[in-house]
C-alpha positions in Angstrom: 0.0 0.0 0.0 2.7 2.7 0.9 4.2 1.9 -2.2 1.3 2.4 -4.2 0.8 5.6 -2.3 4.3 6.3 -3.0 4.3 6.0 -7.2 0.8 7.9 -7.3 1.8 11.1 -5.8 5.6 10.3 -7.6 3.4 10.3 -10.5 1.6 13.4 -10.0 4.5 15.5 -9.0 6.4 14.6 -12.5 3.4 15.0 -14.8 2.8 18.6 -12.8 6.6 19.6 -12.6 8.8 17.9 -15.7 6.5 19.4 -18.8 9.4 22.0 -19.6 12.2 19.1 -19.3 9.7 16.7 -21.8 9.3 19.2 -24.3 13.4 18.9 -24.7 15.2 16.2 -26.4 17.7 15.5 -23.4 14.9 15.5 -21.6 13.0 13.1 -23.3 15.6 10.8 -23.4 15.9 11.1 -19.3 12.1 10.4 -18.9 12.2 7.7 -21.2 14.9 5.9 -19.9 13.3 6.4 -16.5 10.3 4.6 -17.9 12.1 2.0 -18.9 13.7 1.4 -15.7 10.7 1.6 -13.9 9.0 -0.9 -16.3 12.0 -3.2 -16.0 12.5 -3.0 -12.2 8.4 -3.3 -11.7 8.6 -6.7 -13.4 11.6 -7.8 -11.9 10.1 -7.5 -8.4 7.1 -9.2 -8.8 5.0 -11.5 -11.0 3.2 -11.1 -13.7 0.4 -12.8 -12.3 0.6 -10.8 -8.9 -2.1 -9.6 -8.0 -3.3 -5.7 -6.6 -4.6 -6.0 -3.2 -8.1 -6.5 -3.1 -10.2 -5.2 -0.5 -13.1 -6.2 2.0 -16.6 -4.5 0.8 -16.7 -2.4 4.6 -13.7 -0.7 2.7 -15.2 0.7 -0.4 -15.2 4.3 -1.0 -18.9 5.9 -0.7 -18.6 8.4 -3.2 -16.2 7.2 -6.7 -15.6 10.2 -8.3 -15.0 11.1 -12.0 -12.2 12.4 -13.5 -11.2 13.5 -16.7 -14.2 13.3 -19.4 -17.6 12.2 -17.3 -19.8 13.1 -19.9 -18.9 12.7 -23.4 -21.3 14.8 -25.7 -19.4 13.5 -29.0 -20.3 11.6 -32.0 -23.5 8.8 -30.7 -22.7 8.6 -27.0 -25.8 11.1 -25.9 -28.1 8.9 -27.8 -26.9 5.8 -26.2 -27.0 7.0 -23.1 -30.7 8.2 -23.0 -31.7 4.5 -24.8 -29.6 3.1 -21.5 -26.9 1.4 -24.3 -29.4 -0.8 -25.5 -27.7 -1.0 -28.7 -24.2 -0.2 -27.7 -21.8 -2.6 -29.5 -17.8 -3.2 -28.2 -15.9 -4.2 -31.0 -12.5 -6.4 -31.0 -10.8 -6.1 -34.1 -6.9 -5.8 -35.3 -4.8 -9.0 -36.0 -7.4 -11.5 -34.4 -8.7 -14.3 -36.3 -12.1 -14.2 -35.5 -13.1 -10.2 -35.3 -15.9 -9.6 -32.6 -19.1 -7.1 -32.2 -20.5 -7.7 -28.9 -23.9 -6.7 -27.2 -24.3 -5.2 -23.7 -26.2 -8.3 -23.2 -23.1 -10.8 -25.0 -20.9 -9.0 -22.5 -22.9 -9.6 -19.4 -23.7 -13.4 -20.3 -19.9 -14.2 -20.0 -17.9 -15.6 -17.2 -17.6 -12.3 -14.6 -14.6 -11.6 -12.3 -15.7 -9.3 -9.0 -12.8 -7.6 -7.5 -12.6 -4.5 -5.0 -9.6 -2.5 -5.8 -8.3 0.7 -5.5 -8.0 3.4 -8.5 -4.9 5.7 -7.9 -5.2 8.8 -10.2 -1.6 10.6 -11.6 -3.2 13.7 -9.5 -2.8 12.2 -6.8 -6.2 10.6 -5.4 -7.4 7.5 -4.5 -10.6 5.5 -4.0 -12.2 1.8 -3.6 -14.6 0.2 -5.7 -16.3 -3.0 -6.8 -16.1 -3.4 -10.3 -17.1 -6.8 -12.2 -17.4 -7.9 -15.6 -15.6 -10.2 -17.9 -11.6 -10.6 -18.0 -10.0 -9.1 -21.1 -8.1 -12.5 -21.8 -11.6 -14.2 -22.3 -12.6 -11.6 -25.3 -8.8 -11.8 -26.6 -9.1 -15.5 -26.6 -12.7 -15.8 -28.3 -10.9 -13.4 -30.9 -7.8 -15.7 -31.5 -4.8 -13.0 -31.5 -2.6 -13.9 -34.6 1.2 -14.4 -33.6 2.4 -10.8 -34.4 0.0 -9.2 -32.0 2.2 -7.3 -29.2 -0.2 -4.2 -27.4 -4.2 -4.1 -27.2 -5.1 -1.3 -27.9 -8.6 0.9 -26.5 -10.5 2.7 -28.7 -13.0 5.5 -26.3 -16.2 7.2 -27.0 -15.0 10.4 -25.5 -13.8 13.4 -27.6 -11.0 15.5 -26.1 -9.3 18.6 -28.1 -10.9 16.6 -31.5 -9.8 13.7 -30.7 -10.8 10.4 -29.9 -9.5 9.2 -26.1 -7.1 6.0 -26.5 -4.9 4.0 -24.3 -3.0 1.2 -24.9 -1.4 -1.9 -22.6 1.3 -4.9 -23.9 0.2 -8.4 -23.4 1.7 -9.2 -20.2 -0.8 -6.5 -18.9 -3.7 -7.2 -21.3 -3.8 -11.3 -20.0 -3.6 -10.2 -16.5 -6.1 -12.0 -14.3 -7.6 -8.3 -12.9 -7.9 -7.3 -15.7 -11.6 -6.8 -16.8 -14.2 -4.9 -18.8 -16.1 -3.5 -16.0 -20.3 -2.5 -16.6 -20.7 -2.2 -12.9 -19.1 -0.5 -10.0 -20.9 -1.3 -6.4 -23.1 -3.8 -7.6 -24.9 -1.4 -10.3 -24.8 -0.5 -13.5 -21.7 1.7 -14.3 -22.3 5.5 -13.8 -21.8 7.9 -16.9 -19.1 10.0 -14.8 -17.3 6.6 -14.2 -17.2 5.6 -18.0 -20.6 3.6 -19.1 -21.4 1.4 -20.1 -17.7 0.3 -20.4 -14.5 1.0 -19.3 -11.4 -1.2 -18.7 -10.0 -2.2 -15.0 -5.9 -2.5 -15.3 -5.5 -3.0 -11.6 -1.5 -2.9 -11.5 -1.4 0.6 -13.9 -2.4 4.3 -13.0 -5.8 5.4 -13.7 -5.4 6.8 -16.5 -4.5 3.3 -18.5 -8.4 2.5 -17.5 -10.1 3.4 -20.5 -13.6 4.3 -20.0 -16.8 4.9 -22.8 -15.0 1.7 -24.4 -16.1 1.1 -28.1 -13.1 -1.3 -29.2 -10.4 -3.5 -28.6 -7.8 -3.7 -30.9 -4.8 -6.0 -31.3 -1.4 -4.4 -32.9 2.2 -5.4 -34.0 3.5 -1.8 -32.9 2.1 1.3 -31.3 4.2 3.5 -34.0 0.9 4.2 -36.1 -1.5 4.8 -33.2 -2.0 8.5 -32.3 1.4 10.3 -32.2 3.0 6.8 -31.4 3.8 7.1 -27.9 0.6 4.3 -26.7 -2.0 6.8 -25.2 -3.7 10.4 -25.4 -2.0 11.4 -22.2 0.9 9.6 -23.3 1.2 11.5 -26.7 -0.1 15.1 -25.5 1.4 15.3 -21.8 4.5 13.0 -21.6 2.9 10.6 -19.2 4.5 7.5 -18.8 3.1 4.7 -21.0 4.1 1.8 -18.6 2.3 3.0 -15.7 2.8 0.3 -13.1 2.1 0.7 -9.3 
């Protein structure tokens, strides 16, 4: 626990106080090989497979704030919202063998995982929830990822500065066991402010890796060609870390 505590408000302080050193080229070079040592030492110390602590219910938060987009007004998403996402459709697409459009109701017929973890945002707050819905690996699976498939990629309904949120996580996080596509938080339905009818739940990553408003699920060889290449909105726009691990 301290040491998530620790790399949330480490976090924070670097995305508030290193934007003039990022915008350099020695200092993107510094940040970068500071990702990479984090990422390295991260999965040097524990397991892939580890798991973040979960949490009795008597410890969940009574208010889960939003953060970030908490009510996209783009493209289709008022419309689905006022039908309750009747017809909302996840896709999962890329280099898969079998490409998949999936129901609200697909999604909830699957095997569910229930966990209560925390969320620890790069601005330094935290809080507990329940989230449940189906692991990630399942979907991936029922898709068949082709062998050159590397990083999973989220596509997101909400619109920020004209474009189209995305995030992206390698394979190591992607087959994680806590890692689901929630469509409920406390035992109901998702919230808008909290990303409905879908976001993703990366326990062992910042919050910002937790896509919410999810619309699709795409497999890639290389995250060169996605946004400005660097795996994420945040990630190309802000310098935030791509490997985000706590």
């Amino acid at each position: 626990m301290k040491r998530r505590n620790f790399l949330a408000t480490l976090g924070a302080a670097c995305v508030a106080g290193c934007n003039r050193v990022a915008d350099s080229q020695p200092g993107q070079a510094l940040l970068g090989a500071a990702e990479k040592w984090h990422e390295s030492a991260h999965r040097l110390l524990t397991d892939r497979t580890a798991l973040a602590p979960e949490y009795p219910r008597s410890a969940i938060s009574p208010y889960f704030r939003g953060n970030g987009s908490t009510d996209p007004q783009t493209g289709g998403y008022p419309a689905h919202a006022e039908e309750g996402f009747a017809n909302w459709r996840l896709t999962v697409g890329g280099l898969v063998e079998t490409p998949l459009s999936l129901s609200m109701e697909n999604i909830r017929r699957l095997p569910q995982r229930t966990q209560i973890t925390r969320h620890d945002c790069v601005e330094g707050w935290s809080a507990i929830g329940e989230w449940t819905g189906p692991q990630l690996s399942l979907l991936l699976d029922a898709a068949g990822l082709r062998e050159e498939a590397r990083f999973i990629v989220f596509r997101c309904a909400d619109n920020l500065n004209g474009q189209d949120y995305y995030e992206s996580v390698d394979l190591i996080d992607a087959y994680h066991p806590q890692t689901i596509v929630a469509h409920r938080l406390n035992g109901e339905p998702l919230p808008i402010r909290n990303g409905a009818p879908l976001r993703m739940r990366i326990e062992r990553q910042l919050g910002y890796k937790h896509a919410k408003y999810l619309t699709g699920i795409e497999a890639v060889a290389s995250l060169d060609d996605i946004g400005l290449g660097k795996g994420g909105y945040w990630e190309d726009r802000a310098g935030y870390q791509w490997y985000a691990g706590i």
